[in-house]
Every structure is written in C-alpha cells, then in structure tokens.
MIMITOR-585324 format. One line per 2 residues: number of its first residue (from 1); for each residue z negated, x negated, y negated of C-alpha. Coordinates in steps of 0.02 Angstrom, whole numbers, plus 50000, padded with zeros to 5 digits. Example, Ala and Ser with C-alpha at 12.3 -4.5 7.8 and 13.67 -1.06 7.14 Angstrom:
// residues 2
1) 49610/49385/50225 | 49643/49316/50053 .
This chain:
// residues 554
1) 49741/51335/48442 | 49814/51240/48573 .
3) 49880/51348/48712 | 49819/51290/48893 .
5) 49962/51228/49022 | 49946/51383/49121 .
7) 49937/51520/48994 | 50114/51446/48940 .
9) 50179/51441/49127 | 50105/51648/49149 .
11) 50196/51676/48959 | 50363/51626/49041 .
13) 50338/51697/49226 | 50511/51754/49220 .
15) 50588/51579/49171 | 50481/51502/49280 .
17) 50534/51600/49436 | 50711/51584/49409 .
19) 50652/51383/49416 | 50557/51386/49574 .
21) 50706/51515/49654 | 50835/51359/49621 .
23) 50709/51219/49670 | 50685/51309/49841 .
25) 50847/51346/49867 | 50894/51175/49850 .
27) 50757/51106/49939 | 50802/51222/50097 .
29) 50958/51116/50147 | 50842/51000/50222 .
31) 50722/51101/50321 | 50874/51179/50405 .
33) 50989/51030/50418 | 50956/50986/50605 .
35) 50995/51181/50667 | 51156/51171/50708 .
37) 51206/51356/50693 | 51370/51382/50578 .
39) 51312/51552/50499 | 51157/51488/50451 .
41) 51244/51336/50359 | 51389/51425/50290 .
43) 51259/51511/50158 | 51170/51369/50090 .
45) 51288/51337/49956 | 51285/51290/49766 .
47) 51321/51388/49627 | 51511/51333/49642 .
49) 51507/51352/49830 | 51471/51170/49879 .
51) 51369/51175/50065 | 51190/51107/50040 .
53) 51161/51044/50221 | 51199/50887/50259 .
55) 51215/50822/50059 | 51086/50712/49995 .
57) 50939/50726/49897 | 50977/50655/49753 .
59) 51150/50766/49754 | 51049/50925/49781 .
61) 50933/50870/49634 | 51107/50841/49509 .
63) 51152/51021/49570 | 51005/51120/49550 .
65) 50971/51042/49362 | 51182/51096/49339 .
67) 51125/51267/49405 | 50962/51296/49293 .
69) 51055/51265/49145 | 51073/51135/48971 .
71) 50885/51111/48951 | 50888/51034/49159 .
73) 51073/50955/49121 | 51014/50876/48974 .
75) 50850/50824/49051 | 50950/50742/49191 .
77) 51049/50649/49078 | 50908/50570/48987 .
79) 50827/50541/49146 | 50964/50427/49199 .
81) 50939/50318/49080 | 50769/50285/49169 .
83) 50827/50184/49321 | 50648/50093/49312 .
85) 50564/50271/49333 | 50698/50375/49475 .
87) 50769/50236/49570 | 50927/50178/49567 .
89) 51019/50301/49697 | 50969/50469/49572 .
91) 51022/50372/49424 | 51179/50364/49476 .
93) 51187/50533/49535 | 51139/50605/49365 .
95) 51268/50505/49258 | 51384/50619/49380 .
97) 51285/50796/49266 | 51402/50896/49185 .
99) 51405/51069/49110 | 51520/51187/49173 .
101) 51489/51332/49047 | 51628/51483/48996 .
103) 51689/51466/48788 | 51588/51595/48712 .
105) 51686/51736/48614 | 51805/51666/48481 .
107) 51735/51801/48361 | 51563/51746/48406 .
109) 51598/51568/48337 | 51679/51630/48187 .
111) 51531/51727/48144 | 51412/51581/48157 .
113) 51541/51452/48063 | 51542/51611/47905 .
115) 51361/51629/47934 | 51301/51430/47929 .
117) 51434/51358/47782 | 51440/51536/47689 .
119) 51595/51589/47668 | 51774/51648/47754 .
121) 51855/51555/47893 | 52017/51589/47799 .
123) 51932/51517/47645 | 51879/51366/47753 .
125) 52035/51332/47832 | 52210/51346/47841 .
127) 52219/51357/48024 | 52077/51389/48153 .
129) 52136/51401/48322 | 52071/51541/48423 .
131) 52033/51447/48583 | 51924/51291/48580 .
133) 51990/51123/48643 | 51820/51077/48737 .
135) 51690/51194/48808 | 51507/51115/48831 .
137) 51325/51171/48846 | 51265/51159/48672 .
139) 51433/51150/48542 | 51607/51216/48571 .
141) 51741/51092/48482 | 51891/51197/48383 .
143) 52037/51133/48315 | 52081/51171/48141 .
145) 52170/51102/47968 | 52086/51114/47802 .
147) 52184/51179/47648 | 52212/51004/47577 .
149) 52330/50975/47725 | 52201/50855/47866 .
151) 52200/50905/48038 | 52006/50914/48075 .
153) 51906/50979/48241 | 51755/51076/48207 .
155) 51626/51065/48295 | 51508/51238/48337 .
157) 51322/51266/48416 | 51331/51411/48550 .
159) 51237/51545/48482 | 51069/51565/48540 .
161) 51044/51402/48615 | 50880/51371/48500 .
163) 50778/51507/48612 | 50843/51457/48768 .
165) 50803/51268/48751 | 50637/51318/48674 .
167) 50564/51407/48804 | 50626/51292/48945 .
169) 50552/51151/48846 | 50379/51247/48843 .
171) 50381/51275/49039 | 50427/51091/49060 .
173) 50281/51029/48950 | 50163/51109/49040 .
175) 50219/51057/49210 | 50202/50889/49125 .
177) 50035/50928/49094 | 49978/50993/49237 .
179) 50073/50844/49349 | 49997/50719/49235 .
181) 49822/50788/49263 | 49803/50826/49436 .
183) 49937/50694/49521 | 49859/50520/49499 .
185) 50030/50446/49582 | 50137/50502/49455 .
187) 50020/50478/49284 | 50047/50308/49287 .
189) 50249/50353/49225 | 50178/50465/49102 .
191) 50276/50627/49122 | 50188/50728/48976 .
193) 50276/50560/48873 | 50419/50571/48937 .
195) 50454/50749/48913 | 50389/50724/48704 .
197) 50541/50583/48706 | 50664/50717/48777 .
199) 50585/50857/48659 | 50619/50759/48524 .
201) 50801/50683/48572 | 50860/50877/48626 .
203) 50817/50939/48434 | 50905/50798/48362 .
205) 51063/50839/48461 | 51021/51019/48417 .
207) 51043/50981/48228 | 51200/50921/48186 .
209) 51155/50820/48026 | 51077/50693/48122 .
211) 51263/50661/48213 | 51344/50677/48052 .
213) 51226/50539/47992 | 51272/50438/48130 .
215) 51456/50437/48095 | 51420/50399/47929 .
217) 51316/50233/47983 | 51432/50169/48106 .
219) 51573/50209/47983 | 51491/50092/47854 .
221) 51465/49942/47982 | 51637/49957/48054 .
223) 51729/50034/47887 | 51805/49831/47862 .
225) 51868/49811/48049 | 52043/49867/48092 .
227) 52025/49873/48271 | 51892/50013/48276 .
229) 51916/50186/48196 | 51764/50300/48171 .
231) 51805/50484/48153 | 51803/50534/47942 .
233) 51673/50679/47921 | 51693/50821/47780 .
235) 51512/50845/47722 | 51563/51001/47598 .
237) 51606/51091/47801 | 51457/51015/47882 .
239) 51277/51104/47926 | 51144/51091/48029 .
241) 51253/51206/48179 | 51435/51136/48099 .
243) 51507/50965/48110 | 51698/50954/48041 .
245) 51773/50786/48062 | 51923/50686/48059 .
247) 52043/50744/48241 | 52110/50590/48292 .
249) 52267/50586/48398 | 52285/50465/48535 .
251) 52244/50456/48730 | 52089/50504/48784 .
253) 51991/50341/48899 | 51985/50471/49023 .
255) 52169/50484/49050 | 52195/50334/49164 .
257) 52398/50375/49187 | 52416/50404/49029 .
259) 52357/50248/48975 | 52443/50144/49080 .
261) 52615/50220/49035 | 52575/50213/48837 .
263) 52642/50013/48853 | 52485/49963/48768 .
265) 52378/49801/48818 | 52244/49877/48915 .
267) 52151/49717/48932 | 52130/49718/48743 .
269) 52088/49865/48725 | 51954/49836/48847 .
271) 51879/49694/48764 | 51890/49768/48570 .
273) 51789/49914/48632 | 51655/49801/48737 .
275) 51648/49697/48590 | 51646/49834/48464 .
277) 51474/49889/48587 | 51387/49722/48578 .
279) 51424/49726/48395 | 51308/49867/48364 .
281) 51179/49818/48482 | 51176/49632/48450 .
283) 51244/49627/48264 | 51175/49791/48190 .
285) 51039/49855/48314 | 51108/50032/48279 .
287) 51232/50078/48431 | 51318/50223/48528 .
289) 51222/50255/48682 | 51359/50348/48783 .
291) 51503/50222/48815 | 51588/50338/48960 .
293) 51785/50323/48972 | 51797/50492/48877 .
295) 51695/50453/48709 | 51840/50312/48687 .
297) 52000/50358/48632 | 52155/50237/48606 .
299) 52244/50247/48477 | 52415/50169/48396 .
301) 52399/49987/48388 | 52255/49981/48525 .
303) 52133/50041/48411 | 51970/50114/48492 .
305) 51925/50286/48424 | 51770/50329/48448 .
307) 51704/50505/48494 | 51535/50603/48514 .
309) 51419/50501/48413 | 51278/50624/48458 .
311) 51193/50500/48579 | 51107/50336/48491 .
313) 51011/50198/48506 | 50889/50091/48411 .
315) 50832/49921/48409 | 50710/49866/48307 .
317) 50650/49691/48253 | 50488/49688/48344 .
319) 50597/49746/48525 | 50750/49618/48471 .
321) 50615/49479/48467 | 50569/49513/48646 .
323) 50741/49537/48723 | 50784/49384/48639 .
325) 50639/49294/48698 | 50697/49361/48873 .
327) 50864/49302/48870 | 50826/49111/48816 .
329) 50705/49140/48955 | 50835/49191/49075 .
331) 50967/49043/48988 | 50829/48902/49008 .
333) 50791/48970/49211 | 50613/48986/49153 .
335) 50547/49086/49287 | 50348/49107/49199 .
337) 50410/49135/49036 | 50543/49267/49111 .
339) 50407/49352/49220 | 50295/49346/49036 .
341) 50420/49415/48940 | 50434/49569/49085 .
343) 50257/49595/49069 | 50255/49601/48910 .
345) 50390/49712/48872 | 50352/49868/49002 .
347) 50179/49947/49045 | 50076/49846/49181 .
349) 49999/49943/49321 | 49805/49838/49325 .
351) 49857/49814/49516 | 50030/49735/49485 .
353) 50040/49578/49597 | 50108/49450/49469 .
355) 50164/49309/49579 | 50241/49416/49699 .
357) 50327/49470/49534 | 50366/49289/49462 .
359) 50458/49278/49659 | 50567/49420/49652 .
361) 50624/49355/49482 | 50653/49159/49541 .
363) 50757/49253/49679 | 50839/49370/49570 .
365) 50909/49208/49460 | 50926/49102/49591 .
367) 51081/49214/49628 | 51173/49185/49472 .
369) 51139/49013/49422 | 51277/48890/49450 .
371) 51422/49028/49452 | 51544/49054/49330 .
373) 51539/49182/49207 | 51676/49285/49252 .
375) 51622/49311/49433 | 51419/49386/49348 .
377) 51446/49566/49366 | 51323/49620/49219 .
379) 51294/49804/49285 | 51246/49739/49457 .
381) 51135/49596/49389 | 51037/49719/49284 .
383) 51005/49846/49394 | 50938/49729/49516 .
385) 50835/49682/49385 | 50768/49860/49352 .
387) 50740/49903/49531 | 50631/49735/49538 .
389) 50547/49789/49343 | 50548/49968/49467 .
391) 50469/49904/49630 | 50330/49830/49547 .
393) 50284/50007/49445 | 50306/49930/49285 .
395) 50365/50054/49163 | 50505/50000/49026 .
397) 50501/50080/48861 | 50611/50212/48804 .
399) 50713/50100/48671 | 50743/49938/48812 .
401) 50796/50073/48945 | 50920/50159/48868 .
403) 51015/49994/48813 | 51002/49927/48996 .
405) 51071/50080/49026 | 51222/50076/48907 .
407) 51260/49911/48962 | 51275/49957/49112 .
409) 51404/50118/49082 | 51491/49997/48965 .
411) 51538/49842/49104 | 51606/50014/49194 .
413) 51707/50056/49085 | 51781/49911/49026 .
415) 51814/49862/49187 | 51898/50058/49234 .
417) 52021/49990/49108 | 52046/49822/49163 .
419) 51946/49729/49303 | 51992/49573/49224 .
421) 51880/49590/49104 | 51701/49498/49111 .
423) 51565/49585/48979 | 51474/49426/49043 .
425) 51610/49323/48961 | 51629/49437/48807 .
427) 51416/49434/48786 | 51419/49252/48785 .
429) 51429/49207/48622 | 51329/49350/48567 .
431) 51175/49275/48677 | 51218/49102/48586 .
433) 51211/49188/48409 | 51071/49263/48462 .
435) 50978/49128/48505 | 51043/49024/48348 .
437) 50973/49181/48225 | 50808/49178/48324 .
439) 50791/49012/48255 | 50842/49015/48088 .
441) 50742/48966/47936 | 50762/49148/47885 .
443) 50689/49243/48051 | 50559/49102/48051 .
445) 50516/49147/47875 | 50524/49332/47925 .
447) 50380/49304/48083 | 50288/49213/47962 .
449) 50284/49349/47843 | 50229/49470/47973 .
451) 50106/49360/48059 | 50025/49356/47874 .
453) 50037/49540/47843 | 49942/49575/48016 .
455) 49811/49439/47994 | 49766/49483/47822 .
457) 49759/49656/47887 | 49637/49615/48011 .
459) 49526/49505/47883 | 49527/49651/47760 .
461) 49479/49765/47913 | 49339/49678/48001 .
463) 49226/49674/47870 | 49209/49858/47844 .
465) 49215/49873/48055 | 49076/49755/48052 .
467) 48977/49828/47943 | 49006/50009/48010 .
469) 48942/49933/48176 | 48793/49846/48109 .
471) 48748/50003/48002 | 48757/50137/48172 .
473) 48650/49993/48263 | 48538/50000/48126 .
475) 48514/50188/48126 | 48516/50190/48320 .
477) 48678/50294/48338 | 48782/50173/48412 .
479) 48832/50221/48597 | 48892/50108/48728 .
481) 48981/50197/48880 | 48995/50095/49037 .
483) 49124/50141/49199 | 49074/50070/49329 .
485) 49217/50111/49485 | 49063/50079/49627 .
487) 48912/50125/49550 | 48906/50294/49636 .
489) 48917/50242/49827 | 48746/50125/49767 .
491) 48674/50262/49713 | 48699/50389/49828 .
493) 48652/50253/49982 | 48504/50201/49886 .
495) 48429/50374/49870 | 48475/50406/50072 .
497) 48374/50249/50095 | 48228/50299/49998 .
499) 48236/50476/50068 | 48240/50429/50243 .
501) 48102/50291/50217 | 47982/50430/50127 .
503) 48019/50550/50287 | 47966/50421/50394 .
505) 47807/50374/50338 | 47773/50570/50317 .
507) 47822/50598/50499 | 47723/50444/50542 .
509) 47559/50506/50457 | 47587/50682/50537 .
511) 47581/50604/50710 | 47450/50482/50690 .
513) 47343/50646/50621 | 47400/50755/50770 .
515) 47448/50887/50614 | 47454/51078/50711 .
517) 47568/51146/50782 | 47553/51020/50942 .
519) 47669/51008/51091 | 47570/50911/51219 .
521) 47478/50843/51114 | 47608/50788/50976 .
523) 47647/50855/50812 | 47805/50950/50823 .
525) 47832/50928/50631 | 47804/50720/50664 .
527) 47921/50713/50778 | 48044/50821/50710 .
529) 48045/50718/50546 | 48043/50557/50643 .
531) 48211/50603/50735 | 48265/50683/50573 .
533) 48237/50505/50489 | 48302/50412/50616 .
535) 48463/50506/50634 | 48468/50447/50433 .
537) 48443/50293/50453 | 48574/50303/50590 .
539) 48705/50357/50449 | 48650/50239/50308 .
541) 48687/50082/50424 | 48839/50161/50494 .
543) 48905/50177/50317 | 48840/49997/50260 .
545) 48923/49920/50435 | 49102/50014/50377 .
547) 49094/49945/50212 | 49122/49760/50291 .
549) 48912/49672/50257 | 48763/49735/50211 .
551) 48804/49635/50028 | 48965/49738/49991 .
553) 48984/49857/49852 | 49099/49983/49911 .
C-alpha cells in the first residue's frame, strides 16, 4: 500500500525538523540584514562560522544543503547540472558543494572491507595504511599494496550511509509530492521527477559495481590510446561497498604550482584531455560527467589519468539525432529549424510564446556568427543558451542537461590549464564528423530501419485499437470526457440569470395580486423580491461588463 506524502513526513518528524531548523536558520540572514546591530549579526553564522547577513541567497542555499548533510550535498550537485531549472547564478553556486566530513574510525573501515570481500585485511593486502588519503561523504579512499607487489587505493562506503540516505530520500519525495500537488508554479518542472532521477543516480553511486563497470567501459574504448590512462580495477577485491583499483602517481589537475613546475606542456595536456571528453560524448556516447581539475591527473609523458568515474553520462541514438539536428541547425544559421529543434528537445509549457522564442535565438547567434573560432567561449555561449531554453520555461531533459553541463565544466578546465586553448576549436571537427555520420548510407539505413519498426508497429496495433473501440461503442461503454477551461463561469452566470428572472416575475405577480402582508398598500414580499432581483441582476451585468462584452466567455 502506498504510503500518503504526509504519513511519511509525521514517520520522520525528527529528520524533518532538523530540515526546517537549517532552512530557517538560513533563511533568517535576510529578515535581519537591514538591522544594523553587531550582536545580533555576529550569531547568524554557518556551521563553519561563516556570517549569514549580508551573503546571498544562492550562497546561503549551498550552505544549508553542506549543513544538512550527503543526501542535500548530493542533491545540490545534481541540481547544478539543471541550469534550465535554478538559474544560472545557483548553478554556479552549487558546483562550489563540497563535503567536509571527519574519516570515520580506521577500525571501522577495516571491519566493513573483512565484512564485504570476506576475509583478513592482512590476507588482502600487504600494506593498508591506517589513515585514508581522501575523506568524502559517501566512500573514504585508502592506500594500500596487494601481495603480488601493485600499489592500489581502495576505495570504502562509510558505514551506515544506506539508512541515512534512505530516509532523507523518503522526506524529500514527499515534499515532492506535496509541492507538485498543491504549487501549480512549480509542477510544470516536475519536482516528484526530478527527485526519482536523483533517487535513482544516489543508489547507483551507492553501489560500487556500477563505477567498477564504468572503468571497465571507458578502459575498453580508450585501452588502444597512449595519451589517456584509465585506472586498472582488481575485480577478485571489488564489492558492492569496495572498489580497489590501480593508484596512479602523478600531479593532481588541482595542483596548479605543481603543474607548472613539472616542465610538462600544459597546453597539451589541455587539449588531450578536452579531446579525450568529446571522444566519449561525440565518438562513444558513453562519457565522464565530472570533468573538474581534480578528477584529472597528469601523468609522465602528459598523459591524462583519469579519476572518480562514479559520475556518467549517456547518449543515446534517438537524443544524438536531435543534438545533431541542432548543431547543423546552429552551422547552417537556421533560426526556425534551431527554434524546432529546441522545442522539440525540452518540454513546452502550452503558453510558450514561440516567436518571441525564434527572436531570442536569431539574437543569441547573431552574436557569434562571423567571429573566429578561437575568440567563441563555449561555456558562455551555452549558458546563454540555457538561460534563453530557461526564460521561456521550457524544461531540458535529464540526459541533454547534464552534457551541457559537462561541457561547460570542461571549457573551465581546459582553459584553468591553459587559456590558450579553444574547446570551440578542438569541437570543430567533431561537429564536421558529426554531421558527415548523420549522413551516411549507414545512419540513413539505420532511420530507415526504425522508421519501419515503428510504422509496422502502429499497423499491427491499430487494428486491434480499432476494433476495441468499435466493440465498447457497440456495447455502449465507451466514455468520452470533455475539459472545458470556461464552461463553469457559463454555467454559474446562466443559472444567476435564470434565478433572478424567475424572482422577478414571482415578485411581479405578488404585487400585481397585492399578496398580504401589505405596507401601504404594497406587498412587502413583492417588493422585497423585486429589489432582491434587481440587486441580481445588478451583479450578473457587473460580472458580464468585467469580462470585456456581453459575447465573451470568461
């Protein structure tokens, strides 16, 4: 039995207040922002002791998700992927989330590393350093070197996380519900939808098999190319809570310094890792949704090393069609068939203004046609894009946002290593390769192929539809449910009308009859219904004149 949205809420009242304590506390700042009285502002602070008043909104939001924990942090991070649904100021305030959480117990670890792979730590490994080498809010990482001699980090789920995670997912489905039922602003975004995505993409990243099975992928398309090095994973040490893989030494993309003082080319390194990132979107559809300066890792002979492979992204043929279609679109300076391609990929609101649309987009191109391709910052271009796809309430899916998205980290961090590069440049003759493959015998062949799958589908269908429908007409059960938006303001004013015009011909025959009890020689009940009529009749027209003419339906 389905449990109802505020049964689940009362379940975790607890949970829930320590929620509502952090949103108020952060939503305070504002209210007392304008008193100007030092000891009142000295205790609105953060968790870490950061003063609230005076900070922004969408900085107060990044701190109290930090504050409630991984299920908010997490939430946050997916969330920024969503530009199109939070705007582009919060988007970039949540790329900022990250956990600050304490390493649990060493011995804890070791229990749950015995516990999930079944035997001995000592039998495991040769070495297993006591204190982790990262710290986050789901996995502690561990160096450690197997028996046969590899050096190997290990990779450990906190214990306990599962119940945690669970319950704040229950409390945030329910406020899903609840919003999406009883806030007709925000259920056109679809929040119940949104938190199912995030359900979903937290247990994955809960269960490390499914990262495991990512390194595995990317290791097979990139196993041939020397310039890219995916971390080795040791199933026989791997579970569902453990990941062992392949430690790779080298500088971490964080390290800015350190990088610079290495002697390497910094430009090339740059470029192989943007290129290694349109590889997997534009070559294999399969890519690594996370391309921050610390997930990269150079290595001896600018290699890129490649880190936390937890995060991914999918493209699949039906989506590549349409961002194809989109870019030619966008090549060609088609302004219709770019403002089709929009509307066809996202969710249309039923009041979305489409030439007002097809505008912004002829000014949004306008701005880069004719310049070279080194000057197009890519990030900038498609965020304007998303706050125009944004402005207009049209909703991306899930799949197109989070590449935008990673395209969008990526020209950043190509360009932290080296502003001289251009992804624009580097994207170039993916577009054109893209555009060649979209019109190859082979893809033709393909849409063919599926074009006959769905149309005999619907011929082998409509029969059995048809005669379903012809059968229930038949037997009188068929049902036809009209909505009609206006129908109920006609009715109501039609029934006033007849109402008031039955009173008045009552109060009219009551007077004309001189109906007891009289008042100088008038009916009192008469004239009461006639002033009760007219003062009806008074309403009816009033309502009929605010509605524009006596013709209009509203």
């Amino acid at each position: 039995m389905k449990i109802d949205a505020i049964a689940r809420l009362e379940r975790h009242a607890k949970r829930l207040g320590e929620i509502a304590a952090v949103l108020g506390k952060y939503g305070l700042a504002d209210l007392f922002g304008g008193f100007d009285y030092p000891w009142l502002n000295d205790r609105l602070k953060s968790a870490d002791g950061q003063a609230l008043a005076g900070i922004t909104t969408a900085a107060r939001v990044r701190l109290a998700l930090t504050e409630l924990g991984t299920t908010t942090i997490k939430l946050g991070q997916m969330l920024s992927t969503r530009a199109d649904l939070i705007g582009a100021e919060l988007t970039a305030e949540l790329t900022e989330l990250q956990a600050n959480v304490p390493a649990e117990p060493v011995g804890t670890a070791r229990q749950t590393l015995e516990t999930s792979l079944g035997r001995p730590v000592a039998e495991l490994f040769a070495e297993f350093e006591e204190a982790p080498l990262a710290a986050a809010s789901i996995a502690e990482v561990y160096a450690a070197r197997l028996h046969s001699g590899e050096r190997v980090v290990v990779k450990i789920r906190r214990r306990g996380i599962e119940a945690r995670i669970s319950t704040d997912l229950e409390i945030l489905q329910a406020l899903a519900e609840l919003l999406e039922k009883h806030t007709p602003s925000v259920r056109p975004y679809q929040p119940g939808a949104i938190v199912r995505q995030f359900h979903r993409t937290l247990l994955r990243e809960l269960d490390f098999t499914y990262e495991k099975r990512n390194l595995e992928e990317f290791t097979r398309h990139f196993g041939e190319d020397p310039q890219v090095h995916i971390p080795r994973v040791y199933p026989e040490f791997c579970s569902d809570q453990i990941l062992t893989m392949e430690r790779l030494n080298g500088i971490s993309g964080t390290d800015i310094q350190a990088l610079r003082e290495v002697g390497e080319d910094l430009s090339e390194f740059a470029r192989r890792g943007a290129n290694m990132y349109l590889e997997m979107v534009f070559r294999d559809g399969f890519y690594h949704a996370d391309p921050h300066p610390g997930n990269l890792m150079l290595l001896p002979g600018c290699v890129v090393g490649v880190l936390d492979c937890g995060q991914v992204g999918r493209i699949d043929d039906e989506l590549r069609d349409e961002v194809e279609a989109l870019l030619m679109a966008i090549v060609e300076n088609d302004s219709d068939q770019v403002t089709e391609q929009v509307l066809r990929l996202g969710a249309v609101p039923a009041n979305c203004a489409r030439d007002r649309l097809r505008s912004d987009l002829d000014d949004f191109m306008a701005d880069y046609i004719g310049h070279p391709l080194r000057d197009i910052r890519v990030g900038h271009a498609l965020s304007t894009l998303i706050e125009i796809i944004r402005r207009h309430q049209i909703t991306l899916p899930p799949a197109l946002a989070v590449l935008l998205k990673t395209l969008i980290v990526l020209e950043g961090t190509s360009r932290r290593f080296s502003p001289e590069v251009s992804l624009a440049e580097l994207m170039q003759p993916f577009c054109q390769r893209l555009i060649l493959r979209r019109l190859s015998p082979g893809r033709l062949a393909r849409r063919a192929r599926r074009a006959v799958r769905d149309w005999d589908r619907l011929l082998s269908l409509l029969p059995r539809d048809l005669a379903d429908l012809i059968a229930r007409f038949r037997d009188g059960t068929l049902t036809v449910h009209l909505d009609h938006r206006h129908l109920d303001p006609i009715i109501n004013r039609l029934v006033l009308g007849v109402l008031t015009a039955a009173l008045f011909l009552g109060s009219s025959d009551l007077w004309s009859r001189q109906a007891p009890p009289l008042l100088g020689g008038v009916s009192i009940f008469g004239a009461l219904g006639y002033a009760i009529s007219l003062w009806l009749g008074w309403r009816l027209l009033r309502a009929i004149r605010k509605s524009g003419n006596l013709n209009s339906k509203d």
